[in-house]
C-alpha positions as MATLAB code, in Angstrom:
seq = 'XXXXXXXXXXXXXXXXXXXXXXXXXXXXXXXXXXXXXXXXXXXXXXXXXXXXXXXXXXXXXXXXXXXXXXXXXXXXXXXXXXXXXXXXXXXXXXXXXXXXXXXXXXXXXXXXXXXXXXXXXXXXXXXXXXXXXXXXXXXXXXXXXXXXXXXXXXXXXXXXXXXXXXXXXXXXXXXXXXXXXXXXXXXXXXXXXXXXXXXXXXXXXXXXXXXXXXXXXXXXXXXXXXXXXXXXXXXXXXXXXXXXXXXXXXXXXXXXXXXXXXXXXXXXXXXXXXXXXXXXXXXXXXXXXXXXXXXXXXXXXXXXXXXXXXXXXXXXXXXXXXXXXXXXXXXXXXXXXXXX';
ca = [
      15.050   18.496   22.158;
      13.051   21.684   21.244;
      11.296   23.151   23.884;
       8.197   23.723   21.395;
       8.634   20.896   19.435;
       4.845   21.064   17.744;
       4.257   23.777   14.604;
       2.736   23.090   11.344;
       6.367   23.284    9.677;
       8.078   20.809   12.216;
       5.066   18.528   11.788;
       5.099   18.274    7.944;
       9.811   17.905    7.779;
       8.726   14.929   10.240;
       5.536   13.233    7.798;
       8.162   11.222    5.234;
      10.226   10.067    8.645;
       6.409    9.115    9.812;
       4.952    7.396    6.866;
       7.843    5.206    6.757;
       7.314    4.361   10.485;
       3.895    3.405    9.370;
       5.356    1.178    6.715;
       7.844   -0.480    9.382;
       5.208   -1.234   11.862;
       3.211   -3.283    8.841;
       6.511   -4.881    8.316;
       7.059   -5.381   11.731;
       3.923   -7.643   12.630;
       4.113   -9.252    9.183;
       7.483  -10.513   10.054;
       5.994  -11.845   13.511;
       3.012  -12.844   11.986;
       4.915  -15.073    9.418;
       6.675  -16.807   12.204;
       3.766  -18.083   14.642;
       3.780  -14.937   17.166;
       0.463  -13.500   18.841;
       0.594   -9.938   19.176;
      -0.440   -9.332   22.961;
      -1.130   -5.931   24.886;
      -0.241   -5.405   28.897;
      -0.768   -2.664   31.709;
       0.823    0.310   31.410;
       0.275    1.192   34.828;
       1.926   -1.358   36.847;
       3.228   -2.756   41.177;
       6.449   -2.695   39.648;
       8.042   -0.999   36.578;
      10.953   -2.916   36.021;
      14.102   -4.238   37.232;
      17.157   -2.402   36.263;
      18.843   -0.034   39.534;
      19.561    3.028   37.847;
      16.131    3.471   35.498;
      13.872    6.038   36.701;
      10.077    5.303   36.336;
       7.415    7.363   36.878;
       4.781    6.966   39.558;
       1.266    7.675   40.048;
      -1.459    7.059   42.878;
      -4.180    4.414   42.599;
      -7.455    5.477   44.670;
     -10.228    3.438   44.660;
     -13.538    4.659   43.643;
     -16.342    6.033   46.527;
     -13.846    4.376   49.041;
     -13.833    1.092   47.991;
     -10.761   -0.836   48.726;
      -7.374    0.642   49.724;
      -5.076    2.961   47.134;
      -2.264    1.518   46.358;
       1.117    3.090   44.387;
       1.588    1.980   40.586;
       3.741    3.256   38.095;
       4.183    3.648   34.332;
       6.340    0.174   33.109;
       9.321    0.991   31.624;
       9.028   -2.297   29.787;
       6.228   -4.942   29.161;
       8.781   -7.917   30.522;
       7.710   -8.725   33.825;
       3.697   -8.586   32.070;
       4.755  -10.443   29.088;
       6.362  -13.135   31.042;
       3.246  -13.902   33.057;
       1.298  -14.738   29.746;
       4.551  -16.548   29.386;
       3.657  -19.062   32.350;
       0.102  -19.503   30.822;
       1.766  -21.084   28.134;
       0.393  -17.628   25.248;
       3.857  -17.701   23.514;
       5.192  -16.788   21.424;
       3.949  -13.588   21.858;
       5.317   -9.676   20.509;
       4.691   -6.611   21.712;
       4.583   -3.062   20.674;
       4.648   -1.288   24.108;
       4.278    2.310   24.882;
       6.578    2.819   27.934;
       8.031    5.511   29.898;
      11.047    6.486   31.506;
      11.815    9.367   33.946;
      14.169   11.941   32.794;
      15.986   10.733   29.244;
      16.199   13.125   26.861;
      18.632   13.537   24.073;
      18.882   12.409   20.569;
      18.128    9.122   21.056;
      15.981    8.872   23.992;
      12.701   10.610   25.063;
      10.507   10.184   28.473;
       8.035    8.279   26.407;
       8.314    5.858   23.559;
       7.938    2.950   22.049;
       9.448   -0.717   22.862;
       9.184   -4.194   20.380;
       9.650   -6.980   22.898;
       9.666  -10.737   21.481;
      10.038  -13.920   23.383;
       9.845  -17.618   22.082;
       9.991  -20.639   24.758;
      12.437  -22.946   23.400;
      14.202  -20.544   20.692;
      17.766  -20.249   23.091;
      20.551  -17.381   23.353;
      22.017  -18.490   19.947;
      18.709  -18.761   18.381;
      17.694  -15.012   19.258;
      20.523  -13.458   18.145;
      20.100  -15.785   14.716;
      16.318  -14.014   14.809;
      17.255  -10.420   15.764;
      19.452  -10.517   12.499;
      16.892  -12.029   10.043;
      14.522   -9.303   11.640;
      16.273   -5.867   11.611;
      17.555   -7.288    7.976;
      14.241   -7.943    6.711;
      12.579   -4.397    7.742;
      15.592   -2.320    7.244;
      17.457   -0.651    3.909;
      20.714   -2.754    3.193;
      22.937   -0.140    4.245;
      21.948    1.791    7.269;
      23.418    5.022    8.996;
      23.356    7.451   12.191;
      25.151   10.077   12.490;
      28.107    9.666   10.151;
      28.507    5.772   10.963;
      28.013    3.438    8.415;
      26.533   -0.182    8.876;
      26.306   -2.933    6.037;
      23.254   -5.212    7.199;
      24.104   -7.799    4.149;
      27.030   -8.560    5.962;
      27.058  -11.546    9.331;
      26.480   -9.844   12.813;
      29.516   -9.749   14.747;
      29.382  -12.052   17.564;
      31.717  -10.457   20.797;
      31.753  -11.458   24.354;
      32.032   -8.463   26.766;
      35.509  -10.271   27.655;
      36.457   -9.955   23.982;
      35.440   -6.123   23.978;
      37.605   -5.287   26.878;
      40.478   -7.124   26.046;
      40.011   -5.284   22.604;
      38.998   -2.273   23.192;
      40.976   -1.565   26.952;
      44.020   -2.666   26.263;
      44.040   -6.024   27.567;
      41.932   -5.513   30.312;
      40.388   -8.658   31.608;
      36.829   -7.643   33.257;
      35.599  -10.632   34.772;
      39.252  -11.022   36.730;
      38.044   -7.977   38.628;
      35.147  -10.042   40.072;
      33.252   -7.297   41.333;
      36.689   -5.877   43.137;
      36.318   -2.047   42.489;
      40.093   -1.265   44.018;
      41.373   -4.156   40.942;
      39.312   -2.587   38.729;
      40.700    1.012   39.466;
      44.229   -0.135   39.013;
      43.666   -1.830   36.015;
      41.785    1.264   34.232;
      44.856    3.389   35.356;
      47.551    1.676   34.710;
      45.992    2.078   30.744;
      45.478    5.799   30.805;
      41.966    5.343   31.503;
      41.446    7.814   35.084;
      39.262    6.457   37.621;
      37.270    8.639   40.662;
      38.672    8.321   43.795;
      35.250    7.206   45.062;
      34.015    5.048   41.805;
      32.615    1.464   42.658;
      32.793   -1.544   40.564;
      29.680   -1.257   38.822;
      29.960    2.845   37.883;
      33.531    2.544   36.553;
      32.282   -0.527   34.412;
      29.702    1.150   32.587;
      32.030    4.333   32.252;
      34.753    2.158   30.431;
      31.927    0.470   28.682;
      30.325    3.936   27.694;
      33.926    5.730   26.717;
      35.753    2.508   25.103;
      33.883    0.225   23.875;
      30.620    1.171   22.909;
      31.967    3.865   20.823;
      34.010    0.939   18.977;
      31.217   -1.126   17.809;
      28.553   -1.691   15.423;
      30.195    0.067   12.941;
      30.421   -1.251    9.266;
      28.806   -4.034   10.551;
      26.234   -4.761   13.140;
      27.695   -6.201   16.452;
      25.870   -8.836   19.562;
      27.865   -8.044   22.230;
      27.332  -10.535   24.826;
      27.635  -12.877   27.769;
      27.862   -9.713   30.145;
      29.158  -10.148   33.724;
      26.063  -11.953   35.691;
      25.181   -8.675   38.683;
      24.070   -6.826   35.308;
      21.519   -9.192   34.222;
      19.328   -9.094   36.700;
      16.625  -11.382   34.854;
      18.775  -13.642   32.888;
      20.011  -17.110   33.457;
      23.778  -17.655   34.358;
      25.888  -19.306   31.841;
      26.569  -23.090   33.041;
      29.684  -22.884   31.213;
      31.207  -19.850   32.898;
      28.491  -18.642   36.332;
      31.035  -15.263   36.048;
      28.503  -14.121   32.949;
      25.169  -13.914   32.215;
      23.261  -15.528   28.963;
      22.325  -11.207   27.412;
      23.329   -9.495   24.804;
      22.851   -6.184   23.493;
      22.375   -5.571   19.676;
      24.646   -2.165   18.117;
      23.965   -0.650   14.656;
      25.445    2.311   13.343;
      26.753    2.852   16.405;
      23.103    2.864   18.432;
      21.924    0.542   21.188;
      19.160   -0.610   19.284;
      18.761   -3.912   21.452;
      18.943   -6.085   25.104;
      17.906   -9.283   25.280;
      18.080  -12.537   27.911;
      17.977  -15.992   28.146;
      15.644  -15.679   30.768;
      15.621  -16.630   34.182;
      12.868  -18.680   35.027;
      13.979  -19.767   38.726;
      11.368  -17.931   41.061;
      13.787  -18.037   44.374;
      16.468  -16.322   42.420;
      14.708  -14.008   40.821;
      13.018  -12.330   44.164;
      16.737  -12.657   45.419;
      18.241  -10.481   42.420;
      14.716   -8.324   42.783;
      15.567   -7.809   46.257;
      19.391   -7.369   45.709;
      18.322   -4.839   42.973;
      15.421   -2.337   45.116;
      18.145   -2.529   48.500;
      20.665   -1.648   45.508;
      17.880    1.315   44.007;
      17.317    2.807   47.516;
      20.826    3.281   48.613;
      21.598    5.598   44.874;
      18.684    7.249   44.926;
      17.644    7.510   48.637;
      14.052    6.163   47.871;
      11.740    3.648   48.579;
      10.655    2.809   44.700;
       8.578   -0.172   44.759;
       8.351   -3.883   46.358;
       8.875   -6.813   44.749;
       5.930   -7.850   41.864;
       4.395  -11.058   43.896;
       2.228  -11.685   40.916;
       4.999  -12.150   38.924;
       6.867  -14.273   41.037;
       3.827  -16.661   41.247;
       4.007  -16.744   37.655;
       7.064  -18.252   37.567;
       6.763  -20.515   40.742;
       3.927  -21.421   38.646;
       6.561  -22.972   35.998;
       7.917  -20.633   32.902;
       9.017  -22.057   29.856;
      12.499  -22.182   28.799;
      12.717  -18.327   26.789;
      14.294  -16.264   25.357;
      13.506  -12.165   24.873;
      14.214   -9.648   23.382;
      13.426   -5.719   23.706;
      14.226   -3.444   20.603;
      14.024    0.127   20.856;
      11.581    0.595   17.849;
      12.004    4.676   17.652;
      16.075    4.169   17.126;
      14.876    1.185   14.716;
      12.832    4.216   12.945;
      15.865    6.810   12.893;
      17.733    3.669   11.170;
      15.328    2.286    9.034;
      14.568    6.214    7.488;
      17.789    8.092    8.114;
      16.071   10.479   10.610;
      19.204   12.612   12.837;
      16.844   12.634   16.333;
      14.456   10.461   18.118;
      11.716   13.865   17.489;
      11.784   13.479   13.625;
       9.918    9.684   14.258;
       7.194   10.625   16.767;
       3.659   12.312   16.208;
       3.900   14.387   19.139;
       7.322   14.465   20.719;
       6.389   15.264   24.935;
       7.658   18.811   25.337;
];
């Protein structure tokens, strides 16, 4: 990103890529708006920013005014869920947001510190049903044929439907992930024995992503968009288990053009197991990073002891949705004011 990204020239290349953002966002809530959703607003500042380990957030210092009360640490959400999902309980959906949101130290083409997230979430709808939405949405606010990059997708054509089993088996030579079960030395053997070289010192989790990051991603959502789902359940840390197969987890993410545009849950509603994974996740947090970070969101929890609908949800990167929907190369060319 350019260390001075604001001058009068940069400003007016970016106004056709911004105009047309304007244009999606009216096409955005009149897509929502056509289907029965309430468009809601939540805290920015927030007990608890999220729930996945290796997202950085950004924190900040509450302190009352004249003394009145205790301070207390909050932080910037990098995602509306845990908010959302309150209303959720009080029985507000369906509900969208367009969320401002923050995350500590992403910078690159596609990401920036601060930007903008489209979360949905419909009690009732189901796993099958979201992905069915997803589709009809990006194909109703997007051009026909989309690109990034070089990479070409056809939105006329059916969204691929592959199983993060499928991928691997597909795209690492036969590799079957969930027979690893969490055993990093398995895991190891079976990336080297096809070519693929593993650190001495790599754990289960970091060699997953790698192969996912190297192999497969790069293999997808090209000519035609691709759900890749049911991922193994320790990285789904608010999503129901599938009864079918308890190995996986009921998420998907969405790829186009060969971006992440998409992630997206049947959500867990289960309040024991949630602080469990919540826990699991901040001891998880603390031991990579060698931080505190923050305590579990009690309000939250309450919400769903308090009884959460059966939901689905989605969150869409609406900036990469942007570069898509207007051909822009970088994240910068679709924000006012890229942050420096």
């Amino acid at each position: 990103m350019d260390k001075a990204p604001w001058s009068l020239e940069r400003l007016r290349a970016r106004l056709p890529f911004l105009d047309a953002r304007a244009r999606l966002l009216r096409a955005t809530r009149f897509f929502f708006g056509q289907r029965g959703y309430r468009e809601v607003e939540t805290p920015c500042l927030v007990p608890a920013p999220g729930a996945e380990v290796h997202i950085r957030a950004f924190g900040t210092r509450f302190e009352p005014h004249l003394g009145a009360g205790e301070g207390r640490s909050l932080w910037l959400r990098t995602s509306p869920e845990l908010a959302i999902k309150k209303l959720l309980a009080g029985g507000c959906g369906p509900v969208f947001e367009l969320a401002r949101v923050w995350r500590n130290g992403e910078v690159s083409a596609r990401h920036a510190p601060e930007f903008t997230m489209l979360e949905w979430y419909r009690p009732g709808l189901g796993f099958e049903g979201l992905m069915a939405e997803a589709e009809d949405f990006v194909r109703a606010v997007c051009p026909a044929v989309v690109a990034h990059q070089g990479v070409e997708c056809d939105l006329s054509l059916p969204f691929e439907r592959l199983t993060m089993a499928e991928a691997f088996d597909r795209h690492c030579d036969g590799l079957d992930i969930l027979g690893t079960e969490g055993d990093a030395a398995r895991l190891r053997a079976a990336a080297a024995a096809r070519g693929f070289a593993p650190r001495a010192d790599e754990g289960w989790e970091d060699l997953f992503f790698r192969l996912l990051l190297e192999r497969v991603e790069p293999a997808i959502g090209r000519g035609r968009a691709t759900f890749l789902t049911h991922w193994p359940a320790p990285q789904a840390a608010l999503a129901r288990r599938d009864p079918a197969d308890p190995r996986v987890a009921l998420r998907f993410e969405l790829f186009v053009a060969g971006i992440e545009l998409a992630n997206a849950f049947d959500e867990l509603t289960d309040a024991a197991e949630q602080r469990a994974r919540f826990e699991e996740a901040n001891a998880e947090r603390r031991r990579i990073t060698g931080e505190h970070g923050w305590e579990v969101d009690e309000d939250f929890i309450a919400a769903l002891d308090a009884g959460m609908p059966a939901t689905a949800g989605i969150a869409l990167g609406f900036d990469r949705l942007a570069m898509l929907a207007t051909g822009a190369r970088s994240i910068e060319d679709v924000l006012w004011l890229p942050v420096s």
